[in-house]
C-alpha positions as CSV (number, residue, x, y, z in Angstrom):
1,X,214.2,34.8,-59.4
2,X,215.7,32.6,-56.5
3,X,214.3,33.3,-52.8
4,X,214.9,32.2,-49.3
5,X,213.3,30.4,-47.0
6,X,215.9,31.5,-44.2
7,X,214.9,34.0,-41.8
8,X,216.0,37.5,-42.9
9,X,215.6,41.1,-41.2
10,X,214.0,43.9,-43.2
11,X,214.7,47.1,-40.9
12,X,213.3,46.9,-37.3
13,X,211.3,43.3,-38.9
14,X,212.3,39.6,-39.0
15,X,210.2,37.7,-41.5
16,X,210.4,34.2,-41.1
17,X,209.4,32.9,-44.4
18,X,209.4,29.0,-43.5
19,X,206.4,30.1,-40.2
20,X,205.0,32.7,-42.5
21,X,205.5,34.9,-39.6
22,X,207.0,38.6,-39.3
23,X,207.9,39.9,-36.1
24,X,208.5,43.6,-34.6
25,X,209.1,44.9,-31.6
26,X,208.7,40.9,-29.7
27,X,205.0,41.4,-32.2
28,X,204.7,38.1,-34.2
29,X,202.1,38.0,-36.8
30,X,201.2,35.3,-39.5
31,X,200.6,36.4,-42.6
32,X,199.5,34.5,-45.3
33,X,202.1,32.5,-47.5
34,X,201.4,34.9,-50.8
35,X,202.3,38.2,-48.7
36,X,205.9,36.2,-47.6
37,X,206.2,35.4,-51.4
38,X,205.4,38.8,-52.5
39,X,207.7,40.2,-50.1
40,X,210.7,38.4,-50.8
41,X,210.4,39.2,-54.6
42,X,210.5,42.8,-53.4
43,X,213.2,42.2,-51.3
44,X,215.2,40.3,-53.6
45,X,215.5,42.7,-56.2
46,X,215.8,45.8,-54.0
47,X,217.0,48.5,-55.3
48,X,215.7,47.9,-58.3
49,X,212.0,48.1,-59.3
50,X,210.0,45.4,-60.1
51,X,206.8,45.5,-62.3
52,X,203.6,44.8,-61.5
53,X,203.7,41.9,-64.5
54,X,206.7,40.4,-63.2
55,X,205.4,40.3,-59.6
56,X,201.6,38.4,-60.8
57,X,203.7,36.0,-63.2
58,X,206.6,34.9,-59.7
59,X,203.9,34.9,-57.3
């Protein structure tokens, strides 16, 4: 599964995936690098579900 490191929005969110940062409302918070990674596996295959299996073996 290919991800980005460019910056996307995710509803009122940016996640910045390079700073490990997601920001809301002018809110930045860093989260750790596994949550960015776990995140844009989820986005990446939105709609579609994603198994708990596949998510442990990517990230």
């Amino acid at each position: 599964m290919e991800t980005t490191n460019r910056a996307y929005q995710l509803g009122r969110c940016v996640i910045n995936p390079l700073e490990n940062k997601l920001i809301h409302d002018n809110s930045e918070q860093i989260l750790q690098p596994k949550f960015i990674e776990l995140l844009a596996c989820l986005v990446a295959r939105y709609p579609e579900a994603i198994t708990r299996e596949e998510l442990i073996n990517i990230v």
